[in-house]
C-alpha positions as CSV (number, residue, x, y, z in Angstrom):
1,X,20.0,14.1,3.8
2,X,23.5,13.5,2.9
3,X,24.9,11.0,-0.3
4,X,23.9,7.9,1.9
5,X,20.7,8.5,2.3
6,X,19.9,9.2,-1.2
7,X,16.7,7.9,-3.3
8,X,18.7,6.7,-5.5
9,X,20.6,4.5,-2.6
10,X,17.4,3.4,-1.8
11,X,15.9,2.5,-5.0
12,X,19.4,0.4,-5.2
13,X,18.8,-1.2,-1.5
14,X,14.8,-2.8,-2.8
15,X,16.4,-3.7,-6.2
16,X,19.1,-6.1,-4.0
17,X,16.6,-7.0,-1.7
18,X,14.5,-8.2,-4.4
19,X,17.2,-10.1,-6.0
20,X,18.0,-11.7,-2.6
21,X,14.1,-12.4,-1.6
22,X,14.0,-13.9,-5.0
23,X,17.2,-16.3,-4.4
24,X,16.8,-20.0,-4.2
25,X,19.2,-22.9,-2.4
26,X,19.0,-26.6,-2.8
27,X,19.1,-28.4,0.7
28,X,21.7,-31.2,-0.2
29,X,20.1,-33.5,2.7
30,X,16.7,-33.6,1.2
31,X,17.4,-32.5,-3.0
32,X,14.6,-29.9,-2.5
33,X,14.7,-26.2,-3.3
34,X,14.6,-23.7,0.0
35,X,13.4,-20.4,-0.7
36,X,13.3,-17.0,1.6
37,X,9.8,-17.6,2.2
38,X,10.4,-21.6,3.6
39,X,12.7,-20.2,6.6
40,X,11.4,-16.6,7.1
41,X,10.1,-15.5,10.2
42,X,6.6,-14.4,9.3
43,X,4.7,-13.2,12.5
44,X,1.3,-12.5,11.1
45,X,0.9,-15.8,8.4
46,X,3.7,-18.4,10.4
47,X,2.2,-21.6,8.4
48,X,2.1,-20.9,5.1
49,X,3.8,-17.3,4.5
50,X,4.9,-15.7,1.2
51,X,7.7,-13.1,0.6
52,X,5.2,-10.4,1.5
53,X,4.4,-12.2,4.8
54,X,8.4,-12.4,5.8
55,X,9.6,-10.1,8.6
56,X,12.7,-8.4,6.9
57,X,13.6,-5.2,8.7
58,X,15.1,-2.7,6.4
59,X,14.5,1.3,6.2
60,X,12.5,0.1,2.5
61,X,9.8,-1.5,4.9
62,X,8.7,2.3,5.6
63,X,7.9,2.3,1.8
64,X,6.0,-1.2,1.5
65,X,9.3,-2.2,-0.4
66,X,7.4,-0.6,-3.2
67,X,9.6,1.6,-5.2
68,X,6.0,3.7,-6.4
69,X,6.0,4.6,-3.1
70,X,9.4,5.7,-2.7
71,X,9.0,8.1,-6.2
72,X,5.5,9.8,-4.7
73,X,5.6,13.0,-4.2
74,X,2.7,15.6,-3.2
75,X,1.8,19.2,-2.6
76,X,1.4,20.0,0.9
77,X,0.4,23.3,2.3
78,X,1.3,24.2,6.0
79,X,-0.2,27.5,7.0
80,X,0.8,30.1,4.1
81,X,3.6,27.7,2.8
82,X,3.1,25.1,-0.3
83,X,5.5,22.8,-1.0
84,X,6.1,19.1,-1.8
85,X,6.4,16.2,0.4
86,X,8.4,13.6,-0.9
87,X,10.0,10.6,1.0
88,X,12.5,12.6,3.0
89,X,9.1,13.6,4.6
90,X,7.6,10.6,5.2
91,X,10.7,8.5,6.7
92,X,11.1,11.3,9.5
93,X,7.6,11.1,10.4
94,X,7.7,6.9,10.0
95,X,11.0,7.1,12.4
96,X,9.4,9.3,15.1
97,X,5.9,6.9,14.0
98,X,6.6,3.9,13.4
99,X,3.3,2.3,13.9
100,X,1.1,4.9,11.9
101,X,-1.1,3.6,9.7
102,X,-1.1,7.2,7.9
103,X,1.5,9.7,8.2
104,X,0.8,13.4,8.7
105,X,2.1,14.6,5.2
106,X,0.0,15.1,2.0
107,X,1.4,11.7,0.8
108,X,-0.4,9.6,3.6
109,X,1.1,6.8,3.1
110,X,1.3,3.8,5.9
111,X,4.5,3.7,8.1
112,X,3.9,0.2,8.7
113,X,6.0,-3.1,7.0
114,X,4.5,-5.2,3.7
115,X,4.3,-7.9,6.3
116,X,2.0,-5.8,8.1
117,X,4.1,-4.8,11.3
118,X,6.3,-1.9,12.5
């Protein structure tokens, strides 16, 4: 993984993605305040969905949008090797995956979205 594809990039990515989820605008034709979750598309809850419920598509989505997730890391033993399995791990097994439930490494962590998709 190159500079571009860092965890550090990607912490950066949720924190923005946060601050935008979080954003508000007032609708000038009716004075009321529109938030992400009031124009969303939200496939699993489409009447009453929340941030969580929204269908943003981002490589964070592989993580839950949960930087805890993104810091994990765990021993994993493959045969006589031990190492550790961190999120380099888990995104190429979610990008050849992407609607696991449960990845193959030590982390088994879910490939699918916080909305609940792929």
């Amino acid at each position: 993984f190159s500079g571009v594809l860092s965890e550090g990039v990607l912490r950066a990515l949720l924190e923005l993605q946060e601050q935008l989820a979080n954003t508000t605008a007032l609708a000038p034709a009716s004075g009321k305040e529109v938030t992400l979750s009031d124009v969303c598309y939200a496939p699993l809850n489409p009447t009453q969905p929340t941030l969580d419920d929204c269908c943003v598509n981002s490589i964070t989505q592989y993580f839950q949008n949960n930087v805890t997730r993104l810091s994990m890391t765990a021993t994993q033993t493959n045969g006589k090797e031990t190492g550790t399995a961190d999120w380099r791990d888990h995104l190429i097994y979610c990008v050849n995956s992407p609607l696991s439930f449960k990845d193959i490494t030590a982390l088994e962590l879910s490939c699918m979205a916080q909305y609940g998709g792929p």
